[in-house]
C-alpha positions in Angstrom: -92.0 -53.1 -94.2 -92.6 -54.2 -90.5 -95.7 -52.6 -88.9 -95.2 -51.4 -85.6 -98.1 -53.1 -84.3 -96.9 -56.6 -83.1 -98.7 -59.8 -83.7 -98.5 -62.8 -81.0 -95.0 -63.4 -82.0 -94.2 -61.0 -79.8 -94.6 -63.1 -76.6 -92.5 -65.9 -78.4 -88.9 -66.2 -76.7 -87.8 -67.6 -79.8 -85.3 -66.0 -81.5 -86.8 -66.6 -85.3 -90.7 -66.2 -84.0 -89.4 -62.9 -82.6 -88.1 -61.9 -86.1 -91.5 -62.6 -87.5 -93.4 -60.3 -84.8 -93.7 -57.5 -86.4 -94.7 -59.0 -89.4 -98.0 -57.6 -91.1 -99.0 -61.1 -91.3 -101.0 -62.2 -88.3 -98.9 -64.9 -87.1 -99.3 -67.4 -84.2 -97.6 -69.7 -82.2 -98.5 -73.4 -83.0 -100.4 -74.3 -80.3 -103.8 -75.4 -79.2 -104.8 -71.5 -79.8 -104.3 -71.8 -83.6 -105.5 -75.1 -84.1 -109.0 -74.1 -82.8 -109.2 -70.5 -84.6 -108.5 -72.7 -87.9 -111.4 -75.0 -86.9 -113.7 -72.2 -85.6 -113.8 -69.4 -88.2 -113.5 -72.9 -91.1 -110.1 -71.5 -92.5 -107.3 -73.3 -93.8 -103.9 -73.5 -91.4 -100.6 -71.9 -93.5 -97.7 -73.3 -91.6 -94.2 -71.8 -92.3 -91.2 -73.3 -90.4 -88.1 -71.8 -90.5 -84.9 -71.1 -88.1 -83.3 -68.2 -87.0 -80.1 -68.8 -88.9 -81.5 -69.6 -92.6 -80.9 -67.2 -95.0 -83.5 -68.2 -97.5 -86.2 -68.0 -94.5 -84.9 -64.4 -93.8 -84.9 -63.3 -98.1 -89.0 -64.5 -97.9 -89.6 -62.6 -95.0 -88.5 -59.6 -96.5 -90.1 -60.2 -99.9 -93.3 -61.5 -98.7 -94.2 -61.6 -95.2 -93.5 -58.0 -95.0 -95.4 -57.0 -98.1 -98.8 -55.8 -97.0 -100.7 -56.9 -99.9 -99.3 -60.5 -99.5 -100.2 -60.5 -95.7 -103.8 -58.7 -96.6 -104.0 -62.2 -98.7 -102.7 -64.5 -96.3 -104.2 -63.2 -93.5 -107.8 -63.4 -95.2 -107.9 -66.6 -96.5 -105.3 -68.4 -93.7 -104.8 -69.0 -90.1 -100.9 -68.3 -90.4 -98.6 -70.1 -87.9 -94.6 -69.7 -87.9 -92.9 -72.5 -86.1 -89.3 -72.3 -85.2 -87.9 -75.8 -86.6 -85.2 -75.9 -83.9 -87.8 -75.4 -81.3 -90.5 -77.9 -82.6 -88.7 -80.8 -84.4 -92.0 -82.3 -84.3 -93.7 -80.4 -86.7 -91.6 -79.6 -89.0 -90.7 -83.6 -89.3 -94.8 -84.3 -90.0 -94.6 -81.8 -92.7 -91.3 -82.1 -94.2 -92.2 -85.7 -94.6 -95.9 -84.9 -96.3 -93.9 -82.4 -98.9 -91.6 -85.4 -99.4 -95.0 -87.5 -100.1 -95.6 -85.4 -102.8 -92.7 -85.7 -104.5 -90.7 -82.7 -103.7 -87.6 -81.2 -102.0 -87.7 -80.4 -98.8 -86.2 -77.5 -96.7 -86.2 -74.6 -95.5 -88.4 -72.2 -95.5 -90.9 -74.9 -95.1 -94.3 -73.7 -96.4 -97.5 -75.9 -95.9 -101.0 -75.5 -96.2 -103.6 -77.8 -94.0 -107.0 -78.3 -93.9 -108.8 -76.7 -90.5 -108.2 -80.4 -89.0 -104.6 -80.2 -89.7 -104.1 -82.8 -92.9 -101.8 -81.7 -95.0 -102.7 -80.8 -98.8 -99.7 -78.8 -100.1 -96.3 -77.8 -99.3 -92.7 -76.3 -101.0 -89.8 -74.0 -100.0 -88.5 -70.7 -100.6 -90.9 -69.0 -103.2 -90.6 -65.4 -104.9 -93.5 -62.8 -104.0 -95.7 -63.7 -107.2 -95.3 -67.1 -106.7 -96.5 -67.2 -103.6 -99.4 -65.5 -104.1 -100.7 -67.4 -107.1 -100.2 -70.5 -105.0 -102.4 -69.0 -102.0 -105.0 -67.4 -104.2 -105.0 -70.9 -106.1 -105.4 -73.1 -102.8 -107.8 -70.1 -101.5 -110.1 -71.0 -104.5 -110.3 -74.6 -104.5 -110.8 -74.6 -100.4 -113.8 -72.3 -101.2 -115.3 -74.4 -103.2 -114.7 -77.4 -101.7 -112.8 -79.3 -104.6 -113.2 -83.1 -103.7 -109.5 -83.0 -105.5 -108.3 -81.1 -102.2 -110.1 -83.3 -100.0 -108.5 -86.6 -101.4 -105.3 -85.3 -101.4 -105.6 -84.1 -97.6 -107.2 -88.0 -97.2 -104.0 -89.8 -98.7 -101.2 -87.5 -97.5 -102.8 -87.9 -93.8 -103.2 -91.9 -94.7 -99.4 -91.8 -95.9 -98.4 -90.0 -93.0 -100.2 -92.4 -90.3 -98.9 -95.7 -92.4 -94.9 -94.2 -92.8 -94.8 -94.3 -89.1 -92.8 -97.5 -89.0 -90.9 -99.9 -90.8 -93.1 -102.8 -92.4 -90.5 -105.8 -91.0 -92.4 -108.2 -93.9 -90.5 -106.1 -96.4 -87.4 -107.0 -95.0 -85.8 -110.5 -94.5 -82.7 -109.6 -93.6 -80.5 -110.8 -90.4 -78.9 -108.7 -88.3 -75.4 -110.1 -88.8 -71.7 -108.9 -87.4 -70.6 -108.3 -90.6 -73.4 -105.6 -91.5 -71.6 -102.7 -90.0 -68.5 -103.7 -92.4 -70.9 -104.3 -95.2 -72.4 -100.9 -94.7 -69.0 -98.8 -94.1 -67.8 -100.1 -97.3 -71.0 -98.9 -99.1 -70.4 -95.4 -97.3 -66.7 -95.3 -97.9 -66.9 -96.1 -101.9 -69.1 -92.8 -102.7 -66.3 -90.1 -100.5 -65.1 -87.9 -102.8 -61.5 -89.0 -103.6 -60.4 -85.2 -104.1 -62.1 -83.1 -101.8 -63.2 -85.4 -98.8 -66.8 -86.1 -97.5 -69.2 -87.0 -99.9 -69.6 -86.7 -103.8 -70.7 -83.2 -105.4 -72.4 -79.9 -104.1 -73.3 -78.5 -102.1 -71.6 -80.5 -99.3 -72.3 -81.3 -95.7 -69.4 -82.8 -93.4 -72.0 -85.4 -91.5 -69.8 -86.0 -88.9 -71.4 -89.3 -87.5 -70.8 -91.0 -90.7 -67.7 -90.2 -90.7 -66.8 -91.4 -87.3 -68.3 -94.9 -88.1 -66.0 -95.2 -90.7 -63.1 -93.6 -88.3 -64.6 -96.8 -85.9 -64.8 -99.2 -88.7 -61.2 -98.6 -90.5 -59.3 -99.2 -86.8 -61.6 -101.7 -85.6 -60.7 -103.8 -88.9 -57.0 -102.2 -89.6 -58.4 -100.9 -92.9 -55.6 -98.7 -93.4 -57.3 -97.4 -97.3 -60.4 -96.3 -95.2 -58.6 -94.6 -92.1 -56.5 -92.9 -95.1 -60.3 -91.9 -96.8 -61.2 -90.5 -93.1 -57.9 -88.4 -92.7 -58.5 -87.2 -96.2 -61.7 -85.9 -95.7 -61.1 -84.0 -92.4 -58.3 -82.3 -93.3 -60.0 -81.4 -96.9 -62.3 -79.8 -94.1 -60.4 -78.5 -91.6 -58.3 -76.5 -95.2 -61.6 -75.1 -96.7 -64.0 -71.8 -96.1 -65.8 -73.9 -94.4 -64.0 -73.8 -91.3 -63.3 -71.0 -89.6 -59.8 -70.1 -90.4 -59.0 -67.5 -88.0 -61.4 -68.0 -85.0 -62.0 -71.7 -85.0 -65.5 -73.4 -85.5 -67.0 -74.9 -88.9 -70.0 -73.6 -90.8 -73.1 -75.7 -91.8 -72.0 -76.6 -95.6 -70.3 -75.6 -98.5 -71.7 -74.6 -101.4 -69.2 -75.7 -103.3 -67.4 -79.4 -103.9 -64.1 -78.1 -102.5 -65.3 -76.8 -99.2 -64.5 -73.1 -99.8 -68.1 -71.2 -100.3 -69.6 -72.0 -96.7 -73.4 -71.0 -95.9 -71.8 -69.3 -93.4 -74.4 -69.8 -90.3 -72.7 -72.1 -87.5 -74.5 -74.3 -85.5 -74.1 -75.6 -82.3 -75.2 -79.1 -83.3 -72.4 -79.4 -86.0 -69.3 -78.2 -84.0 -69.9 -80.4 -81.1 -70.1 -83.3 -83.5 -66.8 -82.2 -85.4 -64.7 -81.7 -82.0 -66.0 -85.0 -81.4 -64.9 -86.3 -84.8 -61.5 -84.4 -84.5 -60.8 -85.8 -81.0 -61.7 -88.8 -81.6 -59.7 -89.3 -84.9 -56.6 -88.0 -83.1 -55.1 -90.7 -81.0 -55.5 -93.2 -84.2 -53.4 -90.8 -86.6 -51.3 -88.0 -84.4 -52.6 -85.5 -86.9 -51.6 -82.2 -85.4 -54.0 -80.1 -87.0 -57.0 -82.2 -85.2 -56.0 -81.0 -82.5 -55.5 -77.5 -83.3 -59.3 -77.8 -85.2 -60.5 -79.1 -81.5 -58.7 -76.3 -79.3 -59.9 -73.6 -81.9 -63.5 -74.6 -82.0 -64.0 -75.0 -77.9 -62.5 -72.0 -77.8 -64.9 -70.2 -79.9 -67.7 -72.0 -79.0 -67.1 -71.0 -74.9 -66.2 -67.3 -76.0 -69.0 -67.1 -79.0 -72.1 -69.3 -77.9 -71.7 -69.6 -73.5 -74.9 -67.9 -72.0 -73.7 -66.5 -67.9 -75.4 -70.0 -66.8 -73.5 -73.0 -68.6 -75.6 -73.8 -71.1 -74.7 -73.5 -75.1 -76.5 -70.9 -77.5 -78.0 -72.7 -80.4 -76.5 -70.4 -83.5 -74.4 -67.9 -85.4 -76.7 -66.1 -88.1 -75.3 -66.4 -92.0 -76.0 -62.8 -92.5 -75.0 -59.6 -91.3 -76.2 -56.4 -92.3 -78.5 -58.3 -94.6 -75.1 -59.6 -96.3 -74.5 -63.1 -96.5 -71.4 -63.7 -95.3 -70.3 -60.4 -95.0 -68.7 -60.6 -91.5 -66.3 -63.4 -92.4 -64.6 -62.2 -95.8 -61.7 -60.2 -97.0 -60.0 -57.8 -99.9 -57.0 -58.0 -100.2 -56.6 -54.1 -99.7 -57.9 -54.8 -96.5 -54.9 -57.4 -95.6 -52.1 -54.7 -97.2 -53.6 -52.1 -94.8 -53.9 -54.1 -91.4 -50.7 -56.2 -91.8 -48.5 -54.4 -93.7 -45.1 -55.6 -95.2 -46.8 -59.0 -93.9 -49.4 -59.1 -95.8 -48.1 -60.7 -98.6 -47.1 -64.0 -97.1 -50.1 -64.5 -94.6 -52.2 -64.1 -97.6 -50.5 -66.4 -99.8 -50.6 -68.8 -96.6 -54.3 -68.0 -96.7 -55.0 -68.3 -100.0 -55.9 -64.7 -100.9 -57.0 -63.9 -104.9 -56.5 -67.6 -105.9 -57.6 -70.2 -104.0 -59.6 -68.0 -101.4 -61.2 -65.8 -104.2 -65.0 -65.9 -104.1 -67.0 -63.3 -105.9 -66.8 -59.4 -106.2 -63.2 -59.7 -105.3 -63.8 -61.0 -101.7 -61.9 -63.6 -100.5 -62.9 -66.8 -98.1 -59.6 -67.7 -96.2 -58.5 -71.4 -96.8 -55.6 -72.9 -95.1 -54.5 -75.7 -97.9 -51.5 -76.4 -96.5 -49.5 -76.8 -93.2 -47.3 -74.6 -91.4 -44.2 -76.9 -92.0 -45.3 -77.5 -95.8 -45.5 -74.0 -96.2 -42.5 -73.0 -94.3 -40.8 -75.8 -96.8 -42.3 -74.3 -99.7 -41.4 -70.7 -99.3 -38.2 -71.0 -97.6 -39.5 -69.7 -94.2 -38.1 -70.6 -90.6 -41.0 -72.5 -89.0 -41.0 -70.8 -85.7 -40.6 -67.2 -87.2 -43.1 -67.5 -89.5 -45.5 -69.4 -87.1 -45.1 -66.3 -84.3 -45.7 -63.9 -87.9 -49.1 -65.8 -88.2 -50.2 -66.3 -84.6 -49.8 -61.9 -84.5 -51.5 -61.4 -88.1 -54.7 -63.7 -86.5 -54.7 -61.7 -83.5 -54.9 -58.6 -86.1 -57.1 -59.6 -88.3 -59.8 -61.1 -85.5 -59.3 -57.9 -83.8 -60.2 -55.7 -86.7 -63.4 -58.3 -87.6 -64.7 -57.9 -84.2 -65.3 -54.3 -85.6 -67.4 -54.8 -87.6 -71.4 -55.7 -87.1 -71.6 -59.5 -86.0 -73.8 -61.4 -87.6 -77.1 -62.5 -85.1 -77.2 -64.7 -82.3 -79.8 -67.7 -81.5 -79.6 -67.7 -78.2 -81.9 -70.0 -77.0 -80.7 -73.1 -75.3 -81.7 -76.8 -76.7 -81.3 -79.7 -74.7 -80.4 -82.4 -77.3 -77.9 -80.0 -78.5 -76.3 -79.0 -75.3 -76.5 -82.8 -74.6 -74.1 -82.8 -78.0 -71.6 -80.6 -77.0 -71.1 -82.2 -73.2 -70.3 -85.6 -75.1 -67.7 -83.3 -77.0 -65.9 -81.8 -74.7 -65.8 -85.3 -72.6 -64.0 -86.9 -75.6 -62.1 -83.7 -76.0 -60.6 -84.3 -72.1 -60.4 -87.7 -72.8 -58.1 -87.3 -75.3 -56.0 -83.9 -74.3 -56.7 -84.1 -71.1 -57.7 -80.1 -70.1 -59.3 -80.0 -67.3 -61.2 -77.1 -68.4 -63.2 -78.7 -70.7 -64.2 -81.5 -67.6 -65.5 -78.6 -66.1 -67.6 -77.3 -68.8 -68.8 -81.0 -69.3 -69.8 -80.5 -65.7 -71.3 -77.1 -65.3 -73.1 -77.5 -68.6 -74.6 -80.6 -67.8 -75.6 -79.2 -64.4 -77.7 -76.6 -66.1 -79.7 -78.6 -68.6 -80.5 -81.0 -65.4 -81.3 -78.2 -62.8 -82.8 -75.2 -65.4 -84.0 -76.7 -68.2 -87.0 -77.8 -66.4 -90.8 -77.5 -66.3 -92.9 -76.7 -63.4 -93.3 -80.4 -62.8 -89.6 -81.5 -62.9 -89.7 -82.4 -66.5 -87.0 -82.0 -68.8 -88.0 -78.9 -71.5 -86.5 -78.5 -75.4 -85.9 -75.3 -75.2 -84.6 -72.2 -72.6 -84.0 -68.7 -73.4 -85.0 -65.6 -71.2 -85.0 -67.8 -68.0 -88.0 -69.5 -69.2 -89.1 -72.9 -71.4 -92.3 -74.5 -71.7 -91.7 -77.2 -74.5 -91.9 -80.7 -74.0 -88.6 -82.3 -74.4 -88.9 -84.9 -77.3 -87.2 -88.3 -77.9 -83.4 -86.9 -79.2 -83.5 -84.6 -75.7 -83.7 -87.6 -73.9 -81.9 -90.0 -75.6 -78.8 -87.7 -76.5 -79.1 -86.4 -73.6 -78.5 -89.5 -71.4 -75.6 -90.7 -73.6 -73.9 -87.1 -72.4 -74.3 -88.0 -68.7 -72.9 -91.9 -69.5 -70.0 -90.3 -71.6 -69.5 -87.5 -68.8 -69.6 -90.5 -66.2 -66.8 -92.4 -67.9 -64.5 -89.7 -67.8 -65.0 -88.7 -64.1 -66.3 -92.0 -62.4 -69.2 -89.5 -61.0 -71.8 -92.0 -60.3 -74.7 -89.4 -59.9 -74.6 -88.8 -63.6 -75.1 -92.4 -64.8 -78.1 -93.1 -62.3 -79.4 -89.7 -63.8 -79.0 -90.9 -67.2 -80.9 -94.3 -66.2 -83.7 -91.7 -65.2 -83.7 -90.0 -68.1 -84.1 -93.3 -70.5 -86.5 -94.8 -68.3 -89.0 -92.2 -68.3 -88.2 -92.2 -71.9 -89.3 -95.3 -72.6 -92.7 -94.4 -70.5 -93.5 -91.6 -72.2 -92.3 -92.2 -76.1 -93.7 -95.8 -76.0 -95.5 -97.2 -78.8 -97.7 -100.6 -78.8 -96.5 -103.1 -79.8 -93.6 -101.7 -81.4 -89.7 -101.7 -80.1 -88.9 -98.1 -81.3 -90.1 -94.8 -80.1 -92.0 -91.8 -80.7 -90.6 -88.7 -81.9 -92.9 -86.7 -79.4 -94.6 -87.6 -76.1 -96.9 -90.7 -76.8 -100.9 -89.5 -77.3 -99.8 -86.0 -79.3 -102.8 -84.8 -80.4 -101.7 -81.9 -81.9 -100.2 -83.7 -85.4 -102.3 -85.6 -87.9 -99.2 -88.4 -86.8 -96.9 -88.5 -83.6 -93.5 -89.0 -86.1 -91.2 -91.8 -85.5 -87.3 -90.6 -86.3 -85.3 -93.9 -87.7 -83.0 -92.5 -90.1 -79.7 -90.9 -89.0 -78.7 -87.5 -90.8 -76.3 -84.9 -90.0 -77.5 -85.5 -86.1 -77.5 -89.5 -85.6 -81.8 -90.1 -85.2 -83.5 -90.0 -81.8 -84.5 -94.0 -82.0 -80.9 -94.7 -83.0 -79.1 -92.6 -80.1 -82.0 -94.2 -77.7 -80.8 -97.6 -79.1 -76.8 -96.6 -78.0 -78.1 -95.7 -74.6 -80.0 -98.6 -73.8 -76.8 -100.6 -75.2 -74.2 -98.7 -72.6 -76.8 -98.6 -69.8 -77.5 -102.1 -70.1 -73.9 -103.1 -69.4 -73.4 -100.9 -66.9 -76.3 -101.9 -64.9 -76.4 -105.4 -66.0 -79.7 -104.9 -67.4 -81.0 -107.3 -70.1 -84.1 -105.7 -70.6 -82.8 -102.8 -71.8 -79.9 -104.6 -74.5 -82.6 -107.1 -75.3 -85.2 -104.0 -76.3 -81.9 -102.6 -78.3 -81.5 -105.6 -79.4 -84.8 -105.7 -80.8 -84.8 -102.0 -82.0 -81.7 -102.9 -84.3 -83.7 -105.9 -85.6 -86.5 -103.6 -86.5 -84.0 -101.7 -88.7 -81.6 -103.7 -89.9 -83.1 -104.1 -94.0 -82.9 -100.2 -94.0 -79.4 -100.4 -92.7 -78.2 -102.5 -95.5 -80.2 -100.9 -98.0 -79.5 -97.4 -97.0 -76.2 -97.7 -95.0 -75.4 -94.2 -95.3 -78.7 -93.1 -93.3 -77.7 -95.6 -90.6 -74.3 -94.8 -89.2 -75.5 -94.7 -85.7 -77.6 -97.8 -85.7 -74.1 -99.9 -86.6 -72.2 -97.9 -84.2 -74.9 -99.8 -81.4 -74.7 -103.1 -82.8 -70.6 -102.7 -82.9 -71.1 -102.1 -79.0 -74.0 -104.5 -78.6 -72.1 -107.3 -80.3 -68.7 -106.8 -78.2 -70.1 -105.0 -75.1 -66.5 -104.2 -74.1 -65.9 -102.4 -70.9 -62.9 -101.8 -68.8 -63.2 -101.6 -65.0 -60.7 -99.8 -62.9 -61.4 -100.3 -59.1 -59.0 -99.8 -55.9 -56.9 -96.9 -54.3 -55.7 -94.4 -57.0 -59.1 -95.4 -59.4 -59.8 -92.1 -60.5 -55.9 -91.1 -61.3 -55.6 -94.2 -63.5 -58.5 -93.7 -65.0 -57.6 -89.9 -66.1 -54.0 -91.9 -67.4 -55.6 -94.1 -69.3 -58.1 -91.9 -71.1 -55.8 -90.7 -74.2 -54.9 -95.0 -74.7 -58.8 -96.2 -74.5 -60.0 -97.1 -78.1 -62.8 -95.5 -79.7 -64.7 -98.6 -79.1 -64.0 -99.3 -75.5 -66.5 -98.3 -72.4 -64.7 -97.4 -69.6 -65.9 -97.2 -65.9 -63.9 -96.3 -62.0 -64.3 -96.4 -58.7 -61.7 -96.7 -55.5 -64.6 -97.7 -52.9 -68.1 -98.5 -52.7 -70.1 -98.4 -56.1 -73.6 -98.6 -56.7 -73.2 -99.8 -60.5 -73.0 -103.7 -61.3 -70.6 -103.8 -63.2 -68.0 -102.8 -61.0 -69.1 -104.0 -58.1 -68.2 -107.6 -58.1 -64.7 -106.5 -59.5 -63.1 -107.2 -56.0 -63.9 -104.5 -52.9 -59.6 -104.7 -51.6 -57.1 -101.2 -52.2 -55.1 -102.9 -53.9 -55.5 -100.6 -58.3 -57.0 -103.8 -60.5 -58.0 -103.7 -63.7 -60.5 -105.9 -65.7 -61.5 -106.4 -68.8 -65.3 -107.3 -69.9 -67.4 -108.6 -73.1 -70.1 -111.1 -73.9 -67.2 -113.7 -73.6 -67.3 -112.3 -69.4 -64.3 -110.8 -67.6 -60.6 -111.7 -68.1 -58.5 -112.3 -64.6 -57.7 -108.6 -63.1 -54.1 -107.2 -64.3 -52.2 -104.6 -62.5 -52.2 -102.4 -65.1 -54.3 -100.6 -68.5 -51.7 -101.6 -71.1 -51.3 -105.1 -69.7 -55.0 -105.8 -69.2 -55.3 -104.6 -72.7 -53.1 -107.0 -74.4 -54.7 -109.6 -72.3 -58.0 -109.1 -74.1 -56.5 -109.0 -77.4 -56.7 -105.1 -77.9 
């Protein structure tokens, strides 16, 4: 049970340190406060990272960390810190990686023990109540008496650690050629599941950026079998439990092959990247229901996860009422008593006792089919039956809104805030609302004006009106992409010499000698036993790779070689993992697709701005795209011609063709 005595969670803002405050265990903040109690009073450090969200983080909390006996033992023997993995990427990436040393799974709840000094010497997961405390009591023995067995494993996990940092180039030879990123969305493409979508087996994750590499990949290269693959697996998505079905928005995975069984906590981070996905897959297929997935998740996102001042909550809780799941699921009683003499149909149409049937006779709406299939099907009028379904939603949302909502993170992260402005800027691109511009706008103005330190400096996190935590690499990084993306579909100037800002004091303050990528955290973190270095791209692309794409797109914009010749270089440093391990490098072959064809299109003269918003639904995934009607401070477009009269030119490393009057005409011109 919690005590009613806080511990110094309590002055956390965090919503997952504030879960732990009233823990019996005596809990601290990582921080310098910790780090020197552990030293001081010779006792080891007990680090458990978690999120607010994670279901298996809240089950040990309840079986553990509010068991007095356990926190009597971990309190005696430990200096215990919790660390909110969304809030300090940092440290949960230096110990994730030393429980990956020793040959384990990783995830979450992250459980490590440390020696005072902060080397690591054991770490696992989720663990039942005994468990756990044979492991401490074990640990608690061999620290006490000083078992030289301890001591060399702290020695070579810190070693490992220090060495893992970066890529040994000497164990690579090979070239960074064109045809990797073909190479390497082959690789990706041959292990989708052929029935379901996304990849192979259980549970399964959607990884939006790989998929949008091998969107990039199969129209760049008129692979009509991969586009097919992509189309496949988004609407095996967009059909499953894993997508919202009657309020928009996608869960974190299935736990299932068929994407039915969601872990029903939605993140931020994940539905920016899937609107992305969505819009970006439209255009290239005409796909009705990516569009419906985009309106239906921005939607839910701005009336779900909008704090009063622009910026994005981080997440949606799994549980409610200590019930996985529990807020999102449906009897079928339930349907015959809200909707009637419609019930039947809307729940065959959502799959209700066969294909939505999960356990204890609840049911996870899927969608496997479409409107018109459906209609066709059953004999139905399309339009009737698609005003029947529009009124049972509105019914059914209206009688789950009723019931106790799962929790809300709501603090605010930079890098994923960053995400969801690229979003909705690809989202206006493509359907043009200028609502979503807006958001783009006003959301971008708060992480740029808040979500700053005393000094000016960007922070990680915001809740509460406050943030004190550095920003790390992927803040930056993503970040400044956003501005770029938001640029291109404006031709507001302000944001790309903002993002220039943003990646140049990046590259200050992530620096490493005499290497060309960068470090996870601020350079000369003393904190760690090792600053990490993120290289490989997972469900979010990696910090180095998305610092790589904005050096790449700022470089052509400015005319800057020193910034595509370090990209350049930072691809190079990578490019043996990217063949070997394509599917962790999605991102890094999305920059050398733009570093190897740097195309750009320039629209300058009266009526910029108008042609630009025109031409937005035509302009390939690819394609960079830049306007101004006047003056311009970027190089790019100012030696385009400074007359009225509406040009339009096209760029790559070949140079710029002659201007045309028009998009479509400058475009078949360059050969697009």
């Amino acid at each position: 049970m919690k005590h009613t005595t806080p511990n110094s969670l309590i002055h956390e803002t965090s919503p997952y340190l504030l879960q732990h405050a009233y823990n019996p265990v005596q809990w601290q903040p990582w921080g310098t406060q910790a780090l020197e109690e552990a030293r001081t009073t010779n006792r080891m450090l007990l680090v458990s990272i978690g999120y607010s969200s994670c279901h298996w983080c809240h089950v040990m909390e309840h079986e553990s960390f509010e068991d007095a006996e356990v926190a009597a033992l971990m309190n005696r023997h430990f200096v215990c810190i919790k660390v909110d993995r969304e809030e300090r990427p940092d440290v949960d990436q230096v110990f994730m990686d030393a429980v990956h040393l020793l040959g384990q799974r990783g995830g979450w709840p992250l459980n490590c023990v440390a020696l005072p000094d902060g080397r690591p010497v054991w770490g696992g997961t989720y663990f039942r109540r005994d468990q756990w405390m044979g492991i401490l009591m074990q640990l608690a023995d061999l620290y006490e008496k000083q078992s030289p067995e301890l001591f060399e494993q702290a020695e070579q996990l810190s070693q490992a650690l220090i060495n893992n940092r970066f890529v040994n180039n000497d164990t690579f030879k090979n070239v960074l050629s064109d045809a990797l990123p073909v190479k390497m969305a082959e690789s990706i493409a041959a292990r989708l599941d052929p029935v379901h979508g996304g990849s192979r087996g259980a549970p399964k994750f959607p990884m939006p950026d790989n998929l949008l590499f091998l969107l990039l990949i199969a129209h760049k290269e008129g692979n009509n079998e991969m586009m097919q693959n992509v189309r496949h697996s988004l609407l095996q998505m967009a059909s499953g439990g894993i997508y919202d079905q009657l309020a928009g928005g996608f869960s974190r995975y299935s736990v299932d092959e068929r994407w039915h069984v969601p872990h029903f906590e939605k993140m931020l981070y994940d539905n920016a990247q899937l609107i992305n996905l969505y819009a970006t897959a439209y255009p290239l297929m005409k796909e009705a229901r990516f569009e419906e997935v985009c309106r239906e998740t921005i939607t839910f996102l701005i009336a779900d996860m909008l704090g009063p001042e622009g910026g994005f909550y981080a997440a949606l809780d799994a549980d409610s009422e200590g019930v996985e799941g529990k807020f999102y699921v449906w009897r079928s009683d339930e349907f015959k008593e809200l909707l009637g003499n419609e019930a039947g149909i809307i729940g065959t149409f959502f799959g209700m006792d066969s294909e939505a049937l999960w356990e204890h006779d609840l049911n996870v709406l899927v969608r496997r089919r479409s409107i018109a299939d459906f209609c066709h099907r059953n004999g139905l009028n399309k339009a009737q039956f698609g005003q029947t379904l529009q009124q049972a939603r509105s019914t059914l949302l209206s009688a789950r809104a009723k019931r106790i909502p799962p929790a809300l993170d709501d603090k605010r992260l930079a890098s994923w805030n960053a995400l969801m402005i690229s979003a909705l800027c690809r989202a206006y691109a493509v359907f043009g609302e200028e609502a979503w511009l807006r958001q783009a706008k006003s959301t971008a103005g708060f992480v740029m004006t808040i979500m700053k330190d005393n000094d000016g400096n960007l922070i990680r996190s915001w809740k509460n009106g406050s943030g004190s935590i550095p920003a790390f690499l992927d803040d930056y990084a993503l970040l400044a992409n956003a501005l770029i993306s938001l640029f291109e579909v404006s031709g507001d100037e302000s944001m790309l010499h903002h993002a220039r800002n943003l990646v140049t004091t990046a590259m200050q303050r992530f620096g490493t000698d005499g290497q060309h990528i960068f470090n996870y955290a601020p350079t000369g973190q003393q904190e760690l036993i090792a600053n990490p270095v993120e290289v490989y791209d997972n469900v979010v692309p990696s910090s180095n790779a998305s610092m790589c794409m904005a050096l790449i797109r700022l470089g052509m914009l400015f005319h800057d070689s020193v910034m595509t010749d370090r990209a350049e270089k930072m691809l190079a440093h990578v490019a043996g993992l990217m063949e070997s391990y394509p599917g962790g490098f999605s991102h890094w072959a999305q920059a050398l697709m733009l570093l190897r064809t740097q195309g750009l299109m320039v629209i300058r003269g009266e009526g910029a701005l108008q042609a630009l918003k025109d031409a937005l639904p035509l302009v390939p995934p690819f394609l960079m795209i830049a306007a101004t009607e006047g003056l311009t401070t970027i190089p790019a477009l100012s030696n385009k011609g400074t007359g009225s009269k509406l040009q339009f030119w096209y760029c790559d490393t070949q140079g710029c063709r002659l201007p045309k009057t028009g998009f479509a005409e400058s475009m078949e011109d360059a050969g697009l």
